[in-house]
DRENDODO-632937 format. One record per atom (N, C-alpha, C): x, y, z negated; atom name; residue number from 1; residue in one letter. Coordinates in nm, 4 decimals. Each point is the difference from the previous one (the first is absolute). Layout:
<site X="X" Y="Y" Z="Z" atom="CA" nr="NUM" rest="A"/>
...
This chain:
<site X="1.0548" Y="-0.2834" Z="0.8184" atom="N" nr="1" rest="X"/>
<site X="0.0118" Y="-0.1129" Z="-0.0903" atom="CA" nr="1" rest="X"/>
<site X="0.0657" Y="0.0435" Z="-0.1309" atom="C" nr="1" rest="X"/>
<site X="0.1192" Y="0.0472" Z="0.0091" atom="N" nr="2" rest="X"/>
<site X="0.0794" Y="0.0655" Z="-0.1023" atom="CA" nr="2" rest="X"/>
<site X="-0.1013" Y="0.0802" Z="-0.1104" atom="C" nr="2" rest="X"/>
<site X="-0.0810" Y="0.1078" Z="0.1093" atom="N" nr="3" rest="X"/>
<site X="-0.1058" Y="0.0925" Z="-0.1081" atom="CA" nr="3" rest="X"/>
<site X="-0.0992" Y="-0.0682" Z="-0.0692" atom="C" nr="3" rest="X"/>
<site X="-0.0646" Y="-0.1020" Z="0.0532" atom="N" nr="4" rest="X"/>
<site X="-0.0703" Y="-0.1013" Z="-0.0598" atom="CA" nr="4" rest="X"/>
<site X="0.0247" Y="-0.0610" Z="-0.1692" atom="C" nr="4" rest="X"/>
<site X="0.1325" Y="-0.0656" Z="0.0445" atom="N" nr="5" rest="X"/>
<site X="0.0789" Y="-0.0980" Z="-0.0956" atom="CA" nr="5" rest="X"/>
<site X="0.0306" Y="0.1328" Z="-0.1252" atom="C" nr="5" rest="X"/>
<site X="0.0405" Y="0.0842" Z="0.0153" atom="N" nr="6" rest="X"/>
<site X="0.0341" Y="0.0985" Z="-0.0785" atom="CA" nr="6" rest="X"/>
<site X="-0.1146" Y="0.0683" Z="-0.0519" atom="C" nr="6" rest="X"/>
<site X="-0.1169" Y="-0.0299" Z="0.0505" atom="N" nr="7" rest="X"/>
<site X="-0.1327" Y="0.0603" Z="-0.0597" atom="CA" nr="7" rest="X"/>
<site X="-0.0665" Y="-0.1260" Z="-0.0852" atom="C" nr="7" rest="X"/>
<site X="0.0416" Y="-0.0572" Z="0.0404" atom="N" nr="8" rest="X"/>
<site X="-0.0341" Y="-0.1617" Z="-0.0619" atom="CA" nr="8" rest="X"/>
<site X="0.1004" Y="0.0197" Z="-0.1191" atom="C" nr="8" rest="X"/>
<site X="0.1253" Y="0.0335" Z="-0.0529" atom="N" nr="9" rest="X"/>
<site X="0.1094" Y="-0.0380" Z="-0.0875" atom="CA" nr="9" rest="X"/>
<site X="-0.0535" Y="0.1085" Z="-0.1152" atom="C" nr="9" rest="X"/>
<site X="-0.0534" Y="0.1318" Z="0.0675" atom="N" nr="10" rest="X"/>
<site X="-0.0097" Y="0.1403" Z="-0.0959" atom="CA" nr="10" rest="X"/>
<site X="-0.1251" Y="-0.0807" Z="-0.0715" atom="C" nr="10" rest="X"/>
<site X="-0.1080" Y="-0.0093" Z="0.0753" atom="N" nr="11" rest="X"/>
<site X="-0.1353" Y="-0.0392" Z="-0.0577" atom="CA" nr="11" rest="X"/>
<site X="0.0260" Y="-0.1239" Z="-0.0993" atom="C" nr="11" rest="X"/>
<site X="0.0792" Y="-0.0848" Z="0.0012" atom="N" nr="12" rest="X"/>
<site X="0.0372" Y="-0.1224" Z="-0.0922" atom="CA" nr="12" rest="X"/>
<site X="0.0727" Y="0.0663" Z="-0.1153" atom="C" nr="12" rest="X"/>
<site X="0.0805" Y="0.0811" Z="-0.0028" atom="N" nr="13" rest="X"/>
<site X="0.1003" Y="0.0564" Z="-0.1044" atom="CA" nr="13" rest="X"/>
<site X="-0.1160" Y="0.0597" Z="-0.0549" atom="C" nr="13" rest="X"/>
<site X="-0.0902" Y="0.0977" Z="0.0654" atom="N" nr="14" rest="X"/>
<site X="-0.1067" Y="0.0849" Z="-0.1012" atom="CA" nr="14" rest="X"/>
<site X="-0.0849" Y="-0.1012" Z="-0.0714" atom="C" nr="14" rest="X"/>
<site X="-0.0433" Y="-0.0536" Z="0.0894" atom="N" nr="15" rest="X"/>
<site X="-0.0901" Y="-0.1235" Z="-0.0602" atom="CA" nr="15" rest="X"/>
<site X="0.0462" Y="-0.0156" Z="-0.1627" atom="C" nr="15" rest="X"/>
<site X="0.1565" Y="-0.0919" Z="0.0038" atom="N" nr="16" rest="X"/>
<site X="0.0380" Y="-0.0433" Z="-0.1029" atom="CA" nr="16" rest="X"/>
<site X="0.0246" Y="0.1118" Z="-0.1362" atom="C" nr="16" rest="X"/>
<site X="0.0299" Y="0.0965" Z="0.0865" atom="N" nr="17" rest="X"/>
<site X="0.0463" Y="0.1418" Z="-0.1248" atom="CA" nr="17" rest="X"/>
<site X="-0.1278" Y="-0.0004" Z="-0.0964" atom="C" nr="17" rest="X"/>
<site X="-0.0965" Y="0.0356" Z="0.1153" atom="N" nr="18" rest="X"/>
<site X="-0.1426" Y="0.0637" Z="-0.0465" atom="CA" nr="18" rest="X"/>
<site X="-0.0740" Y="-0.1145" Z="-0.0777" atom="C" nr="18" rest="X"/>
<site X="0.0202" Y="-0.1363" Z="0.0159" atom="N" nr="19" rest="X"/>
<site X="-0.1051" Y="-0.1126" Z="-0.0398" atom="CA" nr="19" rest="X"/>
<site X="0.0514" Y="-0.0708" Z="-0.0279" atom="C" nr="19" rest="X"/>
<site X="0.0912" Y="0.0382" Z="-0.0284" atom="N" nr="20" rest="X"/>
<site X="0.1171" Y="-0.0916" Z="-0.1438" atom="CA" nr="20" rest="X"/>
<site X="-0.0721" Y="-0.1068" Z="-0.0724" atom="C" nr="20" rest="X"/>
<site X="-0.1037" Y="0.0208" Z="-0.0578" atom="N" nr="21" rest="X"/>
<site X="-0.0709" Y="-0.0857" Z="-0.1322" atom="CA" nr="21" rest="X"/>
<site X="-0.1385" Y="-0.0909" Z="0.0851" atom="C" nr="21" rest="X"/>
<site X="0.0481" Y="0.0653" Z="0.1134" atom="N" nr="22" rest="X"/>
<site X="-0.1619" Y="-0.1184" Z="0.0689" atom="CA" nr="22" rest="X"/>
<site X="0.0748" Y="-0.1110" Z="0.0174" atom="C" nr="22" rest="X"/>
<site X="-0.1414" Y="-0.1338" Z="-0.0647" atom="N" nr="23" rest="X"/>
<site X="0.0607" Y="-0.0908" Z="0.0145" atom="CA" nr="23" rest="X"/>
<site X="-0.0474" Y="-0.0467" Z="0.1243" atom="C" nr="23" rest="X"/>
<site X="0.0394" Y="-0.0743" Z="0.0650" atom="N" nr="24" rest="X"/>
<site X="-0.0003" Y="0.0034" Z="0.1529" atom="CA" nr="24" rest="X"/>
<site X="0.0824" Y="-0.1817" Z="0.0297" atom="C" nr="24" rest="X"/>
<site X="-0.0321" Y="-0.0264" Z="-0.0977" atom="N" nr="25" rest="X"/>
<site X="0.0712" Y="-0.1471" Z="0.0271" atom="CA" nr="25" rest="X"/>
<site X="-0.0800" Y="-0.1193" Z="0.0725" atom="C" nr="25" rest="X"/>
<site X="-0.0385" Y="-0.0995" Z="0.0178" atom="N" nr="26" rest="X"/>
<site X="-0.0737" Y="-0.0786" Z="0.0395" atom="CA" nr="26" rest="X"/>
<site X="-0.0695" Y="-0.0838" Z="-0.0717" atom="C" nr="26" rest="X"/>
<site X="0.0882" Y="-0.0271" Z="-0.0850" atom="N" nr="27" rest="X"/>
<site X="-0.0530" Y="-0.1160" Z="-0.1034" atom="CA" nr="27" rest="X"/>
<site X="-0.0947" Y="0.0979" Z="-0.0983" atom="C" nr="27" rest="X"/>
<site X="-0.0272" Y="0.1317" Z="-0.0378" atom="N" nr="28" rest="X"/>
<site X="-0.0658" Y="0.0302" Z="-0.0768" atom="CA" nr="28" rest="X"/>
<site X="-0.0955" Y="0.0888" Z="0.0326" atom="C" nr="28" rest="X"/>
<site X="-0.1361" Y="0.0114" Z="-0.1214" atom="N" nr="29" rest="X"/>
<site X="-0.0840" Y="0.0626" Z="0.1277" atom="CA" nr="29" rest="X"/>
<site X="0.0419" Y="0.1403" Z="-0.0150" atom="C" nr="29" rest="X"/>
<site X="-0.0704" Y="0.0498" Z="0.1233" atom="N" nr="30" rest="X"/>
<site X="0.0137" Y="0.1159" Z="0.0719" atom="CA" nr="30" rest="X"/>
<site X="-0.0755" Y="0.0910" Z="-0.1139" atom="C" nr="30" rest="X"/>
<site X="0.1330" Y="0.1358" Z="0.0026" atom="N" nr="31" rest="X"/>
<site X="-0.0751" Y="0.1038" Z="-0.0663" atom="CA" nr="31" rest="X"/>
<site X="-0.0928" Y="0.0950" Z="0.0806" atom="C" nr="31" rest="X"/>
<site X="0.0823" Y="0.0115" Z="0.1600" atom="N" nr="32" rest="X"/>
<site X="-0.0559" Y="0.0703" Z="0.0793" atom="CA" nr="32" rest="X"/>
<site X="0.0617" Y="-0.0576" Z="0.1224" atom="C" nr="32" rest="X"/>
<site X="-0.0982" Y="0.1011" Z="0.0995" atom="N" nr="33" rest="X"/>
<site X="0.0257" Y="-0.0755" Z="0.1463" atom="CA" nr="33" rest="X"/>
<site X="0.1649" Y="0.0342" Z="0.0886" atom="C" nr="33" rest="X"/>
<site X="0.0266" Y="-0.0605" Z="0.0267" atom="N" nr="34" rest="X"/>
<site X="0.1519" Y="0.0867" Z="0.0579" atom="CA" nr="34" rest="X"/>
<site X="-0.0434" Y="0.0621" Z="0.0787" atom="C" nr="34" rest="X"/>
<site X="-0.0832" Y="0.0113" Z="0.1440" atom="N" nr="35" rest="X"/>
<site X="-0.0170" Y="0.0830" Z="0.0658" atom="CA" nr="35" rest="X"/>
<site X="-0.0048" Y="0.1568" Z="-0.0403" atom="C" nr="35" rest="X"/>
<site X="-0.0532" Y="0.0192" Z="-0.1509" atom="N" nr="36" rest="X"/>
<site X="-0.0130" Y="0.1495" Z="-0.0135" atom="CA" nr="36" rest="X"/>
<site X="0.0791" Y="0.0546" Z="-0.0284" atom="C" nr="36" rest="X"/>
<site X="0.1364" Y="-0.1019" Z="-0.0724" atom="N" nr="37" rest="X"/>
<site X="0.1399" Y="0.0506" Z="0.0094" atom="CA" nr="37" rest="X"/>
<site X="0.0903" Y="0.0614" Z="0.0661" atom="C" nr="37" rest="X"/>
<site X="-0.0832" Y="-0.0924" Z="0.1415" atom="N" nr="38" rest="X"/>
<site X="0.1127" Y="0.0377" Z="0.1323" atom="CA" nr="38" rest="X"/>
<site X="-0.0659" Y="0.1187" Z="0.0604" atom="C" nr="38" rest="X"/>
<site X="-0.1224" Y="0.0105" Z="0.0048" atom="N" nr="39" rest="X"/>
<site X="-0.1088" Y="0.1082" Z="0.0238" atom="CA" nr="39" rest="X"/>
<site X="0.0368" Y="0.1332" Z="-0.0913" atom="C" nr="39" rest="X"/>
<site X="0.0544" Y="0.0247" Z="-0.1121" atom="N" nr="40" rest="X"/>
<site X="-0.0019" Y="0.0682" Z="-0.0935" atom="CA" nr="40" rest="X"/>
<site X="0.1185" Y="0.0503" Z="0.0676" atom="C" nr="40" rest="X"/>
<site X="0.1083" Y="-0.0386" Z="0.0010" atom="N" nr="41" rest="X"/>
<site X="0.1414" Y="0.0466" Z="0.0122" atom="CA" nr="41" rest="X"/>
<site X="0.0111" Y="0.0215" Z="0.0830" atom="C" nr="41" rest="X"/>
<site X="-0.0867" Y="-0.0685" Z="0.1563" atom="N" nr="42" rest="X"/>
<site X="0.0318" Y="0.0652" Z="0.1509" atom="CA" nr="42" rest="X"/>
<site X="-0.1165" Y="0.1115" Z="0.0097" atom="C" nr="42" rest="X"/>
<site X="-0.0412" Y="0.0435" Z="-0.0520" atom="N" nr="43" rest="X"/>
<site X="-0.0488" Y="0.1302" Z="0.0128" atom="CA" nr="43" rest="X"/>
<site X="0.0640" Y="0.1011" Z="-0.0662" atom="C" nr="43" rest="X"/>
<site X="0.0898" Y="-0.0036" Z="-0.0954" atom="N" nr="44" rest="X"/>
<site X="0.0675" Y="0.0912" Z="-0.0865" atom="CA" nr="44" rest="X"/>
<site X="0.1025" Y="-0.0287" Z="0.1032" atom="C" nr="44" rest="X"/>
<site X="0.0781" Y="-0.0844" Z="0.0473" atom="N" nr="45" rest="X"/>
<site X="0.0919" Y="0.0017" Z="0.0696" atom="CA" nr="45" rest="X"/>
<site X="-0.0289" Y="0.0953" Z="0.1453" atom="C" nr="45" rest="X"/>
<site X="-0.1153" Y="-0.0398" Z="0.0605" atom="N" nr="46" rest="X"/>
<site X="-0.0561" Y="0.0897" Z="0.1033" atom="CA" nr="46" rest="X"/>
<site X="-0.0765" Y="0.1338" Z="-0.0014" atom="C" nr="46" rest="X"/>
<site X="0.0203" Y="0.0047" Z="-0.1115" atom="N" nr="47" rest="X"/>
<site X="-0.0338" Y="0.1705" Z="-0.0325" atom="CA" nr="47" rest="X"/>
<site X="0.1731" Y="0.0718" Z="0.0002" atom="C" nr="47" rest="X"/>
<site X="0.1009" Y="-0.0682" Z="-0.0938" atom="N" nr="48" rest="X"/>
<site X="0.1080" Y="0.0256" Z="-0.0057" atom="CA" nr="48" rest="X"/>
<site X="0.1050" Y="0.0344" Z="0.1933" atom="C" nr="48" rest="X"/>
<site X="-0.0483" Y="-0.0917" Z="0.0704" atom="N" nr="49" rest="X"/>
<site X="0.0144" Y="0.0014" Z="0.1100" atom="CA" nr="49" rest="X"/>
<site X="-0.0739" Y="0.1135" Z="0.1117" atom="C" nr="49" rest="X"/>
<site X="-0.1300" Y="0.0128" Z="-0.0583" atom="N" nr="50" rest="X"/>
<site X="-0.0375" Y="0.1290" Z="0.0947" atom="CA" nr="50" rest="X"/>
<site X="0.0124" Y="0.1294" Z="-0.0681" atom="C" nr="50" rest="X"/>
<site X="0.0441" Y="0.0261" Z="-0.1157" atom="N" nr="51" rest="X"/>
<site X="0.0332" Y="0.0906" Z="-0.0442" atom="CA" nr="51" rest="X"/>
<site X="0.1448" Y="0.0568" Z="0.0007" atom="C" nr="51" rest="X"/>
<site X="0.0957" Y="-0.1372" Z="0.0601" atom="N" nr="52" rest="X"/>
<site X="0.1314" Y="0.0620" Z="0.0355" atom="CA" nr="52" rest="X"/>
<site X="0.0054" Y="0.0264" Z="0.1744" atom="C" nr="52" rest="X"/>
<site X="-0.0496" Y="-0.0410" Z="0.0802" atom="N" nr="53" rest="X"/>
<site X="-0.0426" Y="0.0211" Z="0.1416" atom="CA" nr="53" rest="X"/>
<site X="-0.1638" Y="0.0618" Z="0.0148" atom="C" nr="53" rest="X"/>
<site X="-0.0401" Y="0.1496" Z="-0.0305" atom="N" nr="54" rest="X"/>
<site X="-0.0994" Y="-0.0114" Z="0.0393" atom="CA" nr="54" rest="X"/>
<site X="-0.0347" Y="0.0175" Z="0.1370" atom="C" nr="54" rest="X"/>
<site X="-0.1788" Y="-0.0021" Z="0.0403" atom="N" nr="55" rest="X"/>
<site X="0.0118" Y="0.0152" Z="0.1672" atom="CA" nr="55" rest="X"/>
<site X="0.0001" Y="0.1393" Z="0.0375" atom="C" nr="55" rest="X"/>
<site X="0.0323" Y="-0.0147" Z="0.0942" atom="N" nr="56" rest="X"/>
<site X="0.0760" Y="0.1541" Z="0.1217" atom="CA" nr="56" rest="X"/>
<site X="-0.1295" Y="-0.0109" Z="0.0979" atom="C" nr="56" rest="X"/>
<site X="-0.0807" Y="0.0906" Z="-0.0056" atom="N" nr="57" rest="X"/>
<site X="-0.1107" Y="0.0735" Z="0.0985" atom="CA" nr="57" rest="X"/>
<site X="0.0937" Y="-0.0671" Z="0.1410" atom="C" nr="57" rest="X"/>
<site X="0.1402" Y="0.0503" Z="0.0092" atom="N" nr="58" rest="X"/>
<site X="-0.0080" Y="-0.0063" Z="0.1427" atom="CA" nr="58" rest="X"/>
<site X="0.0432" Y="-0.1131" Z="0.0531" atom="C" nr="58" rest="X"/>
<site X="-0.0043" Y="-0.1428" Z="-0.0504" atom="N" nr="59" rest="X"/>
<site X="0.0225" Y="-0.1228" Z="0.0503" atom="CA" nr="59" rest="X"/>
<site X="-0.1165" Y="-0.0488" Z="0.0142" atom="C" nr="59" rest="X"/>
<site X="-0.1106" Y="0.0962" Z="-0.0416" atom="N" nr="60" rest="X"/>
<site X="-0.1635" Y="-0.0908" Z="-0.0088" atom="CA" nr="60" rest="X"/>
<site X="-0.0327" Y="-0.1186" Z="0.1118" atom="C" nr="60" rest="X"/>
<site X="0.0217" Y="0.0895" Z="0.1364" atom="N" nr="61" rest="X"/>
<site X="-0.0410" Y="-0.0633" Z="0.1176" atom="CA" nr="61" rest="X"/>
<site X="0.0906" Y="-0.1092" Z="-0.0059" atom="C" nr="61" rest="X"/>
<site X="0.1088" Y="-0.0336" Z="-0.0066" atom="N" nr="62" rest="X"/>
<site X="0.1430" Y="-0.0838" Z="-0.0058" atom="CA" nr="62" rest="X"/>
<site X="-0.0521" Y="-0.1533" Z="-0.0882" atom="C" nr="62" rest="X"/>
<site X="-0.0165" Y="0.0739" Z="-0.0870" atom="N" nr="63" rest="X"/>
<site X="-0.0681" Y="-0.0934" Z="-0.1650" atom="CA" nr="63" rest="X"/>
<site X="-0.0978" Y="-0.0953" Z="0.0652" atom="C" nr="63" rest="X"/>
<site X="-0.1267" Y="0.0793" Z="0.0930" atom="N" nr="64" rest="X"/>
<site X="-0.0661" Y="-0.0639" Z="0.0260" atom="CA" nr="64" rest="X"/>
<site X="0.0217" Y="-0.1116" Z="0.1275" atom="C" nr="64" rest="X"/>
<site X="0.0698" Y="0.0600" Z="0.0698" atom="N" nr="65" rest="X"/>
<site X="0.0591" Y="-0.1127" Z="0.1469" atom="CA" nr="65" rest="X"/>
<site X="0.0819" Y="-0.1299" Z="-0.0825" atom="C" nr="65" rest="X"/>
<site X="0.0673" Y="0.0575" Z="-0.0976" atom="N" nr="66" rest="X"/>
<site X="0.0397" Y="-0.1643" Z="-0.0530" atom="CA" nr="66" rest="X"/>
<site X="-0.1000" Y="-0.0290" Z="-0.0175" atom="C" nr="66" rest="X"/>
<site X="-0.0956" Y="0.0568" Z="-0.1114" atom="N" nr="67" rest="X"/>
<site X="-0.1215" Y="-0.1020" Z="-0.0550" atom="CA" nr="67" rest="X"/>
<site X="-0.0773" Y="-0.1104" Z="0.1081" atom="C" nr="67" rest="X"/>
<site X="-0.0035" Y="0.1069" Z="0.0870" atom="N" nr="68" rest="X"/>
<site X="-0.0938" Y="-0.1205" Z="0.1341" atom="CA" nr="68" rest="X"/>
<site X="0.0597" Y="-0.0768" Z="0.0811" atom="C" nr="68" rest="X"/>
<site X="-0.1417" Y="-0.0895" Z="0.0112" atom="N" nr="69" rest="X"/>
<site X="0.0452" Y="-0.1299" Z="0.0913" atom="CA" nr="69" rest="X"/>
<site X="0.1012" Y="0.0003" Z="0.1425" atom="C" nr="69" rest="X"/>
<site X="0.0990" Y="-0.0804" Z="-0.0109" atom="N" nr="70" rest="X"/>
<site X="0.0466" Y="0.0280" Z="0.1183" atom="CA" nr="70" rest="X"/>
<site X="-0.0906" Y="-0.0635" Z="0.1553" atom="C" nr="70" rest="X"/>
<site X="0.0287" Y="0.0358" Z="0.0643" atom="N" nr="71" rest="X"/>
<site X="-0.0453" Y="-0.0665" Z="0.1720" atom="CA" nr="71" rest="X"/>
<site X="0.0413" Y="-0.0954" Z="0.0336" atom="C" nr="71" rest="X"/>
<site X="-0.1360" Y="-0.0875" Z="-0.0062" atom="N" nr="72" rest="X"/>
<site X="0.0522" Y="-0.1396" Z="0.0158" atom="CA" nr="72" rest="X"/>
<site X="0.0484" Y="-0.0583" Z="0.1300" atom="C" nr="72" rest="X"/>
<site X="0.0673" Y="-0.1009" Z="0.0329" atom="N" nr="73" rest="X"/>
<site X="0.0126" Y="-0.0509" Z="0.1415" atom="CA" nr="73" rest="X"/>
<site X="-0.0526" Y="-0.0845" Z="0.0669" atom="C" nr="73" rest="X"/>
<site X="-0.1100" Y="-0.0429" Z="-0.0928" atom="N" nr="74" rest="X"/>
<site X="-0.0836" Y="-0.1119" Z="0.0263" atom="CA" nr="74" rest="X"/>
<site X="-0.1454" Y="0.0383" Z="-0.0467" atom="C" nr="74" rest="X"/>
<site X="-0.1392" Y="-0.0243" Z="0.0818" atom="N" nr="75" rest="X"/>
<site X="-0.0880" Y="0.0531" Z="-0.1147" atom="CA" nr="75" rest="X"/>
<site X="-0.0113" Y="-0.1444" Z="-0.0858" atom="C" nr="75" rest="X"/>
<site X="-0.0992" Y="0.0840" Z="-0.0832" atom="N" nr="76" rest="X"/>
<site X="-0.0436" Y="-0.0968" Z="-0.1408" atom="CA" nr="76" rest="X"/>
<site X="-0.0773" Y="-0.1236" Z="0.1305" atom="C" nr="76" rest="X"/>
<site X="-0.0123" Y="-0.1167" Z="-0.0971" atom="N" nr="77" rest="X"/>
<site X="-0.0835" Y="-0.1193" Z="0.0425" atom="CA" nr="77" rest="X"/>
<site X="-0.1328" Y="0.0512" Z="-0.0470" atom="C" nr="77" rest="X"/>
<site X="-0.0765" Y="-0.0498" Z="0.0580" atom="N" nr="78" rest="X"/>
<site X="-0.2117" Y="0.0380" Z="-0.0206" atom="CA" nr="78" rest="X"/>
<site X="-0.0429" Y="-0.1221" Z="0.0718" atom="C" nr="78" rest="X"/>
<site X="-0.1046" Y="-0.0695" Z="-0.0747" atom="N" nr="79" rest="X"/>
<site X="-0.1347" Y="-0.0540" Z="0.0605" atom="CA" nr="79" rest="X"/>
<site X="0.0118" Y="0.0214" Z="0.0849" atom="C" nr="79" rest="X"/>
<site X="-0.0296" Y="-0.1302" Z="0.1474" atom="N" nr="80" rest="X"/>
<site X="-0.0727" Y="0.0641" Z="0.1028" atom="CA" nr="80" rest="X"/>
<site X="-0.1238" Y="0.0145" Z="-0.0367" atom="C" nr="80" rest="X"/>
């Protein structure tokens, strides 16, 4: 939760540094879309991030057991 909120606080501070002059208000029209704002800066932010942790060959297999689904205890519901 903590890493979240704190990835949420960095990406808002860049936001504002970087796009200072977008107007972004409500009442007026739109210069541009916000999404590409937040899109813009979390990829510079996530390049910044895998370039200070890069990946290690030897956690590959590791990397991938988080990635996958865990075992469920119930199966899925289906059509009879």
């Amino acid at each position: 939760l903590h890493g979240k909120l704190l990835y949420a606080a960095v990406l808002e501070k860049m936001t504002q540094s970087r796009f200072a002059n977008a107007k972004r208000k409500l009442d007026n029209p739109r210069r541009l879309t916000d999404w590409r704002l937040w899109k813009t800066v979390a990829n510079d932010l996530n390049a910044g991030i895998k370039a200070c942790f890069p990946v290690d060959a030897r956690f590959e297999d590791d990397n991938i057991k988080s990635l996958s689904e865990r075992p469920r205890k119930r199966t899925l519901q289906c059509l009879p």
